[in-house]
N, C-alpha and C positions, 0 to 999 in steps of 0.2 A: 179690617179694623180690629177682629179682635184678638190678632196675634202682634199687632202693633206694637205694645208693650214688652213683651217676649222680643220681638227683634230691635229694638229699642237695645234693650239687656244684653244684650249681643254684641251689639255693635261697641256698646261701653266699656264692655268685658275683654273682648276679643280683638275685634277691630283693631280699635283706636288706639291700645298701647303698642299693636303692631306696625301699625303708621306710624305712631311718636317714634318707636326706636327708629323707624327706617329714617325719619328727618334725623332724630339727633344725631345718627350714624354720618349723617353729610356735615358737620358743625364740631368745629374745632369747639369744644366747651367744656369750662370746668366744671367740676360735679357739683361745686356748692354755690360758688360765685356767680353773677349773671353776666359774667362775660361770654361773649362766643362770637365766632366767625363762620360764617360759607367756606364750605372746602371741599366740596364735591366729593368726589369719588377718591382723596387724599387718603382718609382711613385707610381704606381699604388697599390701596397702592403699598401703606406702609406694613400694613399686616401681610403683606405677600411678601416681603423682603424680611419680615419679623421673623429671626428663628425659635423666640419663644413661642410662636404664635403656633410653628410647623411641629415647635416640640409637645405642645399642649395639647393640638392635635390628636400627634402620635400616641401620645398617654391615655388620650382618652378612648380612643379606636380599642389599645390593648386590654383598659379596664373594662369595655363595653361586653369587647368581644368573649374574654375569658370566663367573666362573672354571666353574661347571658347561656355561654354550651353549658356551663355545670349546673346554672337553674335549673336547664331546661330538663337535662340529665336525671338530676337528684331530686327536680320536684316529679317528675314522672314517673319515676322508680321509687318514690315515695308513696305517690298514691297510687299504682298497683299493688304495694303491698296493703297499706291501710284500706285498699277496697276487698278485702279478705275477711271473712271473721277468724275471729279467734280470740280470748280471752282476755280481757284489758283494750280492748280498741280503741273505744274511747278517750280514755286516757291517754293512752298513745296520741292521740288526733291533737287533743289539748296539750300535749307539751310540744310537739311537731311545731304547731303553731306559735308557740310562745315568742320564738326573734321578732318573727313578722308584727308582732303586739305591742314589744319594748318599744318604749323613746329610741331614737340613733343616739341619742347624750347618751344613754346609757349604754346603748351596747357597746359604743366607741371607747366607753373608759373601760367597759370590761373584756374587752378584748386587748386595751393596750396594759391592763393590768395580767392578762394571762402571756401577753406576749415579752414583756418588761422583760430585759438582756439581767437584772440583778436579784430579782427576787418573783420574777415570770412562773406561772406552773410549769409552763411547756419548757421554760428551759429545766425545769426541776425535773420533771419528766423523762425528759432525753438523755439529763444524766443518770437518772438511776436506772433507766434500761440500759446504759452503754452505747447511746446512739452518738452522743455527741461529747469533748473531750472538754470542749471551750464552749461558753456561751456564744448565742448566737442575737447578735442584734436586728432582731425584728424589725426594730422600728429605725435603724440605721438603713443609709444610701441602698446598701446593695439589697434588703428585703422589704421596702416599706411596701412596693407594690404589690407583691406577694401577700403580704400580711395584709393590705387594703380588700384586694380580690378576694381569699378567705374567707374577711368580715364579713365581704357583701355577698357571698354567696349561702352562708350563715341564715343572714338576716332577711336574704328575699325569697328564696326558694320557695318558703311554706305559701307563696302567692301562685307561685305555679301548680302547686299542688293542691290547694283547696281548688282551684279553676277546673284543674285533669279529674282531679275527685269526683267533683261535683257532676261533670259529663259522665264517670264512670259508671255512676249508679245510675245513669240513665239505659245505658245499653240494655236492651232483653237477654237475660239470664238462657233463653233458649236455644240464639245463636251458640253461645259457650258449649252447652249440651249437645244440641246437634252436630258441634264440630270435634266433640270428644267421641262419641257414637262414631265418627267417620276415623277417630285414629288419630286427628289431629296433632302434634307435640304444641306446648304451652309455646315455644318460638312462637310455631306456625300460626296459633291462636293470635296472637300477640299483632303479627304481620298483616293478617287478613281480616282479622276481626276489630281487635281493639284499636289499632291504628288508622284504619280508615274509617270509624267512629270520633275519633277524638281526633283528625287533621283540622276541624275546623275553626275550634277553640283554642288549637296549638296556635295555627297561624295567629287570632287575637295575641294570643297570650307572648310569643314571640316580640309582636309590633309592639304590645306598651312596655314590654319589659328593654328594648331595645333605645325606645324614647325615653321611655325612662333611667336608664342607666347610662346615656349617653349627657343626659342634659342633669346628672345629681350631683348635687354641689354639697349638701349638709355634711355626708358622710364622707365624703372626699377631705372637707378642710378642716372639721374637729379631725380628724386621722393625723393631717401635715399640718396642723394649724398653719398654712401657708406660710413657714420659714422653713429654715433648716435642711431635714430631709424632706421636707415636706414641696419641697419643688422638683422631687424625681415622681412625686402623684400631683403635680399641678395641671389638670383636665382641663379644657376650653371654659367652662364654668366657672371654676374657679379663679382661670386666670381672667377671666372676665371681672369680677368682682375685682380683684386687686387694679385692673387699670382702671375701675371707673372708683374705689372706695380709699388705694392706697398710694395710687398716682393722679386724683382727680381727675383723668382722663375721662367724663362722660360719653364722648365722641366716639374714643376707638371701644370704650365698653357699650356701649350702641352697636358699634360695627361687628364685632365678635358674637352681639348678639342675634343679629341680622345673618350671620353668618353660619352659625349654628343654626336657626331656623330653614336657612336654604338646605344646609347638609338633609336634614331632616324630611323635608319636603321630597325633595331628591329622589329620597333613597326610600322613603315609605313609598313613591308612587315606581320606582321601579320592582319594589318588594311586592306590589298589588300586581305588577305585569307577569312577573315570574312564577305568581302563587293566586293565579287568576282565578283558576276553579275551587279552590280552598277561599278566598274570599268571595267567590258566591256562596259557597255553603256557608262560610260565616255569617 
């Protein structure tokens, strides 16, 4: 009885809108209207023959995947150095942190003002190094995704690195000693010491950053506001919003949502089978 409440809260929370999508995902229905129809498994039939759907996908695989290796990369290599002392650390730690803090409205316009093909820094940049002859449109077809991946790896990193951080200063300072005593190289230390320390919080930190960048919509459609170039970064996400908010299609935006949630399931319980001993240390 007296967790009753608590799963009460659960069920409301969690549950129940994942039941709603899976009905509306069977119901021809528009977003605003109350009209709708039964149609079974029809969605889903027509988002298998949708090549926006295989294209939205793809995009999002790309953006998932590229922005998660250099998190993982750049927040890591981050905080082995910030677990260092030395002079200003602190300081260091709080501007490190700073994207991770900003609104997305804001980083997104200040990344599309550094990026801007006319009056951009970086294209300012690159010509008075000599890198570049002609501007380069950032925010055009052939670089938005580039320019997307960037932002987001900017702006999330410092999440992987307070996470490795935080484990960092957990390690005993004695293994380090006793492994320099033996001859160790900083690699070797690195290999044997700090990495099978921090596997279990990687693994964490991997899985949300994975879910979470698979399923990010904010930062995706302020970048393309969903025209323009903005359909060579249109992610499952976002193209989900557009069929349920810019083609009243409730139904197939139900189904892409239900869809995306299996992906996820999926792949987080194959990701546990794989990385079975690291999710028990987790």
């Amino acid at each position: 009885m007296t967790i009753s409440p608590a799963l009460i809260l659960i069920l409301a929370l969690t549950l129940y809108p994942v039941a709603y999508s899976i009905w509306l995902s069977l119901l021809d229905k528009h977003s605003f209207f109350p009209q709708e129809r039964f149609v079974g498994l029809e969605n889903f039939f027509y988002l298998w023959t949708d090549s926006e759907f295989w294209s939205s996908l793809w995009l999002g695989v790309v953006y998932s995947v590229w922005t998660i290796f250099f998190q993982i990369i750049l927040g890591v290599a981050a905080a082995l150095i910030l677990n260092e002392s030395f002079m200003g650390r602190g300081l260091v730690r709080a501007i490190v942190l700073f994207p991770y803090m900003i609104p997305t409205i804001v980083a997104v316009i200040l990344w599309k003002w550094l990026l801007n093909d006319t009056y951009g820094v970086v294209n300012y940049w690159m010509f008075d190094l000599r890198i570049i002859r002609d501007p380069i449109s950032w925010l055009g077809a052939d670089h938005i995704m580039l320019s997307l991946i960037i932002m987001s790896i900017w702006q999330f990193f410092p999440f992987v690195l307070l996470s490795i951080l935080a484990r960092l200063q957990t390690i005993p300072p004695e293994l380090y000693e006793a492994a320099k005593v033996d001859g160790a190289s900083a690699l070797r230390r690195f290999v044997h010491i700090t990495l099978p320390q921090i596997k279990g919080i990687l693994f964490v930190v991997i899985l949300l950053r994975s879910i979470w960048m698979f399923t990010k919509f904010d930062t995706v459609w302020l970048m393309g506001e969903g025209a323009g170039a903005g359909r060579f970064i249109r992610t499952l996400p976002v193209y989900a919003y557009m069929r349920t908010l810019t083609y009243y299609q409730a139904g197939l935006g139900a189904a892409l949502a239900v869809i995306m949630f299996a992906i996820l399931v999926v792949c987080t319980v194959i990701y546990f089978r794989l990385f079975r001993e690291e999710a028990d240390i987790g």
